[in-house]
C-alpha positions in Angstrom: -0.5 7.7 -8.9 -0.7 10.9 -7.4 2.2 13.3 -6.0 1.7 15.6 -3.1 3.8 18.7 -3.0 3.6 19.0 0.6 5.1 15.7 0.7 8.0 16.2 -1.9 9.2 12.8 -3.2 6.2 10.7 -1.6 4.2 9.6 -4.3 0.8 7.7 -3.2 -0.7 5.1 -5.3 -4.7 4.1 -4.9 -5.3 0.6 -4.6 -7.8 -0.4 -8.0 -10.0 -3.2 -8.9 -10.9 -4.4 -12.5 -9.7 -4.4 -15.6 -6.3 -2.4 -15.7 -6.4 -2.3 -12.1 -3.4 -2.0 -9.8 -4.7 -4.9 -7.6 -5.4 -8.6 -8.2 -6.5 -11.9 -6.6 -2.8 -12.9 -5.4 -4.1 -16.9 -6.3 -5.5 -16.6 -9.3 -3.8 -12.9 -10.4 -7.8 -11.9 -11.6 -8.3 -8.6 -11.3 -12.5 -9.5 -11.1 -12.6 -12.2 -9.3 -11.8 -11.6 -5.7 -14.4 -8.2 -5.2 -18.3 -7.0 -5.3 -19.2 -3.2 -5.3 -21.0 -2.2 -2.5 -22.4 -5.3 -1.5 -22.1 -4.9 2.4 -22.6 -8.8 2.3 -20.5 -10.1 5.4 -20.5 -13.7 4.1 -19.8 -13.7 0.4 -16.1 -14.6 0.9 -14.8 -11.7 -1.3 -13.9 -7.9 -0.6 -16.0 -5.3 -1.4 -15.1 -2.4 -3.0 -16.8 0.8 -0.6 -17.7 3.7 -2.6 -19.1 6.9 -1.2 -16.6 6.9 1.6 -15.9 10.1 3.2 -12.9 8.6 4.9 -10.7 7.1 2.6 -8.6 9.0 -0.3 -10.9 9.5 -3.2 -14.2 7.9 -1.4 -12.9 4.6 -2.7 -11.7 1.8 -0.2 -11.1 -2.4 0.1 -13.2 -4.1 2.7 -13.2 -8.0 3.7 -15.4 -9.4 6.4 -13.8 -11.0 9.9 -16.3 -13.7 9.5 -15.5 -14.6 5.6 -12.7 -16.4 4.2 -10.3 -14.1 3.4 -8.9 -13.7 -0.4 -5.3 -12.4 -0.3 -4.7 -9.2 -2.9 -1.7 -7.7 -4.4 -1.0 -4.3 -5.5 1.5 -3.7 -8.2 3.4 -0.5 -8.5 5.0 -0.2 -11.9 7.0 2.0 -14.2 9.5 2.4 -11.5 13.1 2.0 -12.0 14.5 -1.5 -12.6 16.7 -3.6 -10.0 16.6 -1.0 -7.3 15.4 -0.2 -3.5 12.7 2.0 -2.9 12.2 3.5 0.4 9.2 4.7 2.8 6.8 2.5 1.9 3.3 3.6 3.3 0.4 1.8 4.1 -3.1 3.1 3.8 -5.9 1.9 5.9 -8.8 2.4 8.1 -9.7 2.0 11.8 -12.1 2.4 14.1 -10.4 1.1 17.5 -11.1 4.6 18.7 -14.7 4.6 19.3 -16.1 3.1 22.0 -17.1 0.1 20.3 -15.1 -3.2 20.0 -14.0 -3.6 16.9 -10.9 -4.2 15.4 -9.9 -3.4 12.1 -6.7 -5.4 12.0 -4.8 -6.2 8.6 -1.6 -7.4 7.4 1.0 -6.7 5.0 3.6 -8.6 3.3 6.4 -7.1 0.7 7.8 -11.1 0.2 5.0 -13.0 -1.3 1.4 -13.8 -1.4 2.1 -16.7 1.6 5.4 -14.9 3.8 6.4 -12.2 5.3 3.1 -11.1 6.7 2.9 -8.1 9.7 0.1 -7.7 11.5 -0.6 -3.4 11.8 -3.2 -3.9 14.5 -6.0 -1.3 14.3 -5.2 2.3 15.9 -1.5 1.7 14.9 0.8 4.5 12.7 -0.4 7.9 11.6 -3.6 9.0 12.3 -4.6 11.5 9.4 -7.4 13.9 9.0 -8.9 15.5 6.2 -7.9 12.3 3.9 -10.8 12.7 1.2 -8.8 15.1 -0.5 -5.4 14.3 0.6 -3.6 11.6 -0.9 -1.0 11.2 1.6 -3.0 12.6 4.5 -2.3 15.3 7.2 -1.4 13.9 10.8 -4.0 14.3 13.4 -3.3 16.0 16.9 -5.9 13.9 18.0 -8.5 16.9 18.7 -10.5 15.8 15.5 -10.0 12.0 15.1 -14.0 10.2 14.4 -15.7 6.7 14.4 -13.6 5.5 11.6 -9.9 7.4 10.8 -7.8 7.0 8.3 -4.3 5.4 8.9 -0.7 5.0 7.8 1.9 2.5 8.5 5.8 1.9 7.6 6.0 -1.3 5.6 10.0 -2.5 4.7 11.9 -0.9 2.1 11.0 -2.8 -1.5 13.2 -3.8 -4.4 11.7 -3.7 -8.1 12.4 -6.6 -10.6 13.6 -6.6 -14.0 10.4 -4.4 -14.9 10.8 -1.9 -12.5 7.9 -2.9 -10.4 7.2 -4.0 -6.9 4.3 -5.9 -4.6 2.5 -5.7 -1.4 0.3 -8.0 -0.4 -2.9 -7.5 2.0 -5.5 -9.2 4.0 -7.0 -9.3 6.9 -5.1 -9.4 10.7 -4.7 -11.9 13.5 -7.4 -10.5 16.1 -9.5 -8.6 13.7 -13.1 -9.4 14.8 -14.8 -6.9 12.6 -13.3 -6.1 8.8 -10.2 -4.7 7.5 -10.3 -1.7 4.8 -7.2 -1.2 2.8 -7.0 2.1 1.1 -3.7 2.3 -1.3 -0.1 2.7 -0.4 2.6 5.3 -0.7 6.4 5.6 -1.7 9.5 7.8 -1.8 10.5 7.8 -5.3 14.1 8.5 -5.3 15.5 5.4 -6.0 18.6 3.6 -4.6 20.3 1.6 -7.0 21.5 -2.1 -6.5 25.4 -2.1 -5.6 26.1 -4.1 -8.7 24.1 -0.9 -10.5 26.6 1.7 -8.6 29.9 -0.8 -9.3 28.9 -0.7 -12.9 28.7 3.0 -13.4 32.0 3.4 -11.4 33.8 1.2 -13.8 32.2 2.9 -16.7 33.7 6.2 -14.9 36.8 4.8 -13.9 37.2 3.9 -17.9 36.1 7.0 -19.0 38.7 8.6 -17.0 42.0 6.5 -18.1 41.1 7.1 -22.0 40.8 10.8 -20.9 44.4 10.3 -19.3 46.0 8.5 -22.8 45.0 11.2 -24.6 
């Protein structure tokens, strides 16, 4: 995880593949299984991990093929507090709708599960962002400098962790996308909100403290 200054509480979170990755087949929960490196095959029915990428945080980015059968991935972001609502979610991905070509680099997103809750972010939509090599969390473009493929964000819905204080997105490709879709990683504020039963709780706790303090 990595936590921007300029961006006080927003902390972004790189989507990773293997073993002790972040990200996972959402079927089969592999974390090998559903990815290549570099293969640039369009019809091998996984995602392929681009490296060398002067576009995406860290030269590191998810692609999957229009024309293959898509795999649908999860990333997990843990060590967060338990039971409670985290808020401006970010999604991180590439486009190239700008160009003059005609591709689309739809995807979709879900928060619920690895089979609802799906929105489609249609290429071009959100935050354009320049300079996003070095920039986790990425610096809005005016649009003076955007190129053939630009790095994006997106709002997702607020998230609520479990028991273990971690929550999911899941990805894959969009409705309309006749070219690929290249996830990146995600981003999130991380100042939590707790549950209401969390909040009632304390104030009982506090509203005990105070009558023993009151006997006394």
């Amino acid at each position: 995880m990595y936590l921007s200054s300029a961006h006080a509480a927003l902390v972004y979170v790189d989507a990773t593949g293997g073993v002790g990755g972040n990200t996972v087949n959402a079927l089969t929960e592999s974390e090998t299984d559903w990815y290549e490196v570099n293969t640039g095959s369009p019809t091998n029915n996984l995602w392929d991990q681009r490296t060398g990428n002067s576009f995406v945080y860290g030269g590191t980015a998810f692609q999957i093929n229009s024309a293959e059968t898509s795999i649908v991935i999860r990333t997990a972001v843990t060590g967060l507090l338990p039971n409670s609502t985290y808020t401006d979610i970010r999604l991180y991905y590439l486009g190239n709708i700008l160009t003059t070509s005609t591709r689309n680099w739809t995807l979709q997103a879900s928060v619920v599960s690895e089979s609802t809750g799906f929105t489609n972010y249609e290429d071009g939509s959100g935050t354009a962002l320049i300079d996003s090599n070095t920039d986790a969390l990425g610096t809005a473009d005016d649009g003076s400098t955007l190129s053939a493929d630009t790095r994006y964000w997106v709002s997702l819905p607020d998230v609520t962790t479990d028991e273990t204080g971690t929550f999911y997105v899941w990805i894959n490709i969009g409705d309309g996308a006749n070219d690929r879709a290249v996830y990146d990683g995600l981003a999130y504020n991380n100042v939590a909100i707790p549950e209401p039963s969390a909040v009632a709780l304390l104030s009982l706790v506090g509203l005990g403290f105070g009558m023993r303090r009151r006997r006394r």
